[in-house]
N, C-alpha and C positions, 0 to 999 in steps of 0.2 A: 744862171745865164740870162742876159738880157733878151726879150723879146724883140724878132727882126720889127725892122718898121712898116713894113708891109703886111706882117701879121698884124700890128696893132690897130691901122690903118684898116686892114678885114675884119674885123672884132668891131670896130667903129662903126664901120658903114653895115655892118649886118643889124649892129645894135639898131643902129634909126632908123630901119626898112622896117624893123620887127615892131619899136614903137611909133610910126607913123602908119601904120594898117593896123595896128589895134585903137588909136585913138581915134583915127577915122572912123569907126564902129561899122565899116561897111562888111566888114570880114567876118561876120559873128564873132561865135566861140571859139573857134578855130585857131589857134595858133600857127604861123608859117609854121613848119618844121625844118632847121639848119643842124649840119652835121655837126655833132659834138666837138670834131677835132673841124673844125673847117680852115684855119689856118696851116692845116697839116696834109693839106690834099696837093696833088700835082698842082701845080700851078694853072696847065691848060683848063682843067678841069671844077677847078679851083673857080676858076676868071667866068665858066658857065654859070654855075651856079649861082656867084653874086652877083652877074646879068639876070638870071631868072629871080632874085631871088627880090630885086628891085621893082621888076617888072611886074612883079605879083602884089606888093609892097605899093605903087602905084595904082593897083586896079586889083583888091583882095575878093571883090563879086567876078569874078571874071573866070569860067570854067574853064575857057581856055588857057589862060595862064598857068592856074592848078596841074592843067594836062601838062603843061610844058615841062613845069616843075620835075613834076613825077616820071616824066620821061628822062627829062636829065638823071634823075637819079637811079632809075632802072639800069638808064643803058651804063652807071658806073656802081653797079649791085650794090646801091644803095636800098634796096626791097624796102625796108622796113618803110621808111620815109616816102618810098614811092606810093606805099601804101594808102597812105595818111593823103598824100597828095587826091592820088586818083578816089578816093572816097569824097574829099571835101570836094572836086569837080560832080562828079554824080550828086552831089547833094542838092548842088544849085543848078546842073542840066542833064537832069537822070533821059540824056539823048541817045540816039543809038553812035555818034562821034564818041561820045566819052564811054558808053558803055565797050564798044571796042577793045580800052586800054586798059579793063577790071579783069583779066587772066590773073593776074598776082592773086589781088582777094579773096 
């Protein structure tokens, strides 16, 4: 079965968020974390994520982003991912803002 174009088009655009925040080297070691099936997700849902997903991708030093992420993913029991998220925020602003969101942890 041929992949929709919109899938391949999210495949695309995830690909160059994920390498232009590791070539910027501002994001450490860190890899973003994107859902395995990300193509596979409700659409609304879908469309959050690869708005955070860019916006973290533009600014990878940026706890608040991180936060953002990992709330997206929470509130769609994403846990695992949220995880990763809210850990890499506390890294770079172990604040009482981000510690708030470390209940999963």
């Amino acid at each position: 079965m041929k992949p929709h174009p919109h899938h391949r088009r999210a495949a695309l655009l995830v690909g160059a968020v994920l390498l232009a925040s590791n070539a910027c080297g501002r994001g450490g070691d860190w890899p973003i974390p994107v859902p395995p099936a990300l193509a596979e997700l409700e659409p609304r849902f879908r469309a959050r994520v690869q708005d955070a997903l860019l916006e973290l991708g533009a600014d990878p030093a940026s706890s608040t982003r991180w936060l953002a992420l990992g709330m997206t993913y929470e509130a769609n029991e994403l846990f695992a991912l949220a995880i990763e998220c809210y850990g890499r925020a506390l890294e770079l602003e172990p604040s009482a803002k981000a510690r708030r969101c470390q209940p999963l942890a």
